[in-house]
Every structure is written in C-alpha cells, then in structure tokens.
C-alpha positions as CSV (number, residue, x, y, z in Angstrom):
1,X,126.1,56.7,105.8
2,X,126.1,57.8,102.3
3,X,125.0,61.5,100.4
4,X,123.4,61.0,96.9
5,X,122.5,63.6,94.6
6,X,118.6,63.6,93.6
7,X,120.0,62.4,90.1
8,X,121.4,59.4,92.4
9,X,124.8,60.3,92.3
10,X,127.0,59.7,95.8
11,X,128.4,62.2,97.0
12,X,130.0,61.4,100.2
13,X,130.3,57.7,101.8
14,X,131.9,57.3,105.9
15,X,130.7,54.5,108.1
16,X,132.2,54.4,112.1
17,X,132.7,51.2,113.9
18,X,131.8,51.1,117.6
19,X,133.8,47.9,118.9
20,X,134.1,46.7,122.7
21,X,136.8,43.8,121.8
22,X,139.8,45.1,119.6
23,X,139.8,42.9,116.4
24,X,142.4,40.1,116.0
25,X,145.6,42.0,116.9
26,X,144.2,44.6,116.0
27,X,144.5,44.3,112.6
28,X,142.1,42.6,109.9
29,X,138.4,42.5,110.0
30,X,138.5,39.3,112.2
31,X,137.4,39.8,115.7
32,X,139.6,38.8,118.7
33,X,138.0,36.6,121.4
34,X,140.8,35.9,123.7
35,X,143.3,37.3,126.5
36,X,146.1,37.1,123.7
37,X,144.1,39.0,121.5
38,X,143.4,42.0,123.5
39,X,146.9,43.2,122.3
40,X,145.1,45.5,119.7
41,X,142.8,47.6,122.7
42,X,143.9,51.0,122.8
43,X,140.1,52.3,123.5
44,X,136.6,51.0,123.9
45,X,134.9,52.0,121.1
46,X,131.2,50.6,122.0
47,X,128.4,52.2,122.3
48,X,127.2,52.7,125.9
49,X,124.2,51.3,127.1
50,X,120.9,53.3,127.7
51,X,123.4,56.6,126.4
52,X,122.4,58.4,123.3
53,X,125.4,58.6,120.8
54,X,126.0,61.8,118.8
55,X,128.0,61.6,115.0
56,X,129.0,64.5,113.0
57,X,129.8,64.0,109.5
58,X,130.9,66.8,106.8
59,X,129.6,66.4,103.9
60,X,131.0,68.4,101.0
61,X,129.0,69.5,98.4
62,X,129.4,70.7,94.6
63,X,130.5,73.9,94.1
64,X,129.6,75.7,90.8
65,X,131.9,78.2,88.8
66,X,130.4,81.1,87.4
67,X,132.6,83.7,85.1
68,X,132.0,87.2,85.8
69,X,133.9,89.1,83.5
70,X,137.3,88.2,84.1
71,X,136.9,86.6,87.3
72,X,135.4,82.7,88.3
73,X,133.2,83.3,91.2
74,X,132.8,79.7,93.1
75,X,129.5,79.5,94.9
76,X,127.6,76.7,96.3
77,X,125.0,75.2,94.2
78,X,121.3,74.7,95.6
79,X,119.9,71.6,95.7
80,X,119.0,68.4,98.2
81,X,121.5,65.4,99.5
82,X,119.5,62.3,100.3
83,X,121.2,61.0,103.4
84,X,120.7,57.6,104.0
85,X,121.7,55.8,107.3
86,X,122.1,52.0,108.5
87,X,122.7,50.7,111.7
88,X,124.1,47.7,111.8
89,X,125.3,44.9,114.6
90,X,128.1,42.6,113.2
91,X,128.6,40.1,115.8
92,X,131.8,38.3,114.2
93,X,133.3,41.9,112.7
94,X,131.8,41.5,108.8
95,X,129.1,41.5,107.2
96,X,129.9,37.8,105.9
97,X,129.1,36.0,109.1
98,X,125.2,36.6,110.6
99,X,124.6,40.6,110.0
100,X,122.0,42.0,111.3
101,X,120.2,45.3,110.3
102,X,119.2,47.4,113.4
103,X,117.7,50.5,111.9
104,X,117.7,52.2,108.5
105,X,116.6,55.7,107.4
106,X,116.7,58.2,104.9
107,X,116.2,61.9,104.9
108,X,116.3,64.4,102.2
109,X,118.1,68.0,103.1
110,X,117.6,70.9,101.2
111,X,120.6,73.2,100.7
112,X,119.8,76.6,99.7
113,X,122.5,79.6,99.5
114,X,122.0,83.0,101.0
115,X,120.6,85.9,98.6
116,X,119.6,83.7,95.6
C-alpha cells in the first residue's frame, strides 16, 4: 500500500505478508516446503478462507508550521492522499518467480482540518 501526495510525492509505503508455510528457516524470502523447514512457524499468517480480512494502516501526514507572533503553531495541512492498493499472490515468496496480481485499486481521501 502506498500514500502519494496529488503532486505525486509518497508519503507513506507498508505492505503485510499473509503466509501459511514459514519461509526457509524462517529467514530469507525463500519459501520452505518441507518438515525441516517448518522450524521458522511461530503463527499462521494466511488469510482464511471465505473470512473477510480487516488492515489498519496509519498514515502520517504533513504538518505545516505557522508563526504567530512569537509562537510556531503546527497544524495539519488540507489536502488529499491517493491510496493505492495491490493484492498480490506470490506462490514461491517473491515477486521473481510467477507473481500474480489479484486486485488493484486506488482511492483518493480528502483531509480537511476542523474550523478552516
């Protein structure tokens, strides 16, 4: 998931990974196939089947500083974020070895700030 700026300037970038089979000993973006391997489970991260799955992610925005005097009054600035989203299913763990894009979409918040 990434924020941009309508000037196109990003903000804010955070992906999760859902993963039912740790990675190679947990460690790397290789992912583990075998008994041996499962060394690196400490949860199942997957995303259940038939469930609807619910992310939060805080996305901080520019403040601006305005003088008043003697004092620097930080307030937020208006504006929009364009949020754009991509699912993706990486079968292997990367996006090196068969990707595949399961849905994409971008939306455009408006941030406005109380008595302005």
């Amino acid at each position: 998931m990434t924020g941009k700026t309508p000037d196109g300037k990003e903000i804010f970038r955070q992906s999760k990974i859902y993963m039912p089979i740790p990675q190679q000993f947990g460690r790397g973006d290789r992912m583990g196939r075998g008994p041996y391997e499962k060394s690196g489970m400490v949860r199942d991260t997957s995303i259940p089947a038939h469930k609807t799955v619910h992310e939060t992610f805080e996305i901080a925005y520019p403040m601006e500083e305005i003088k008043k005097g003697d004092k620097v009054e930080r307030t937020l600035k208006s504006g929009e974020i364009t949020v754009d989203v991509e699912l993706w299913y990486l079968p292997y763990g990367n996006k090196q070895q068969d990707p595949y894009l399961w849905h994409k979409f971008s939306k455009v918040v408006k941030i406005s700030t109380m008595g302005k």
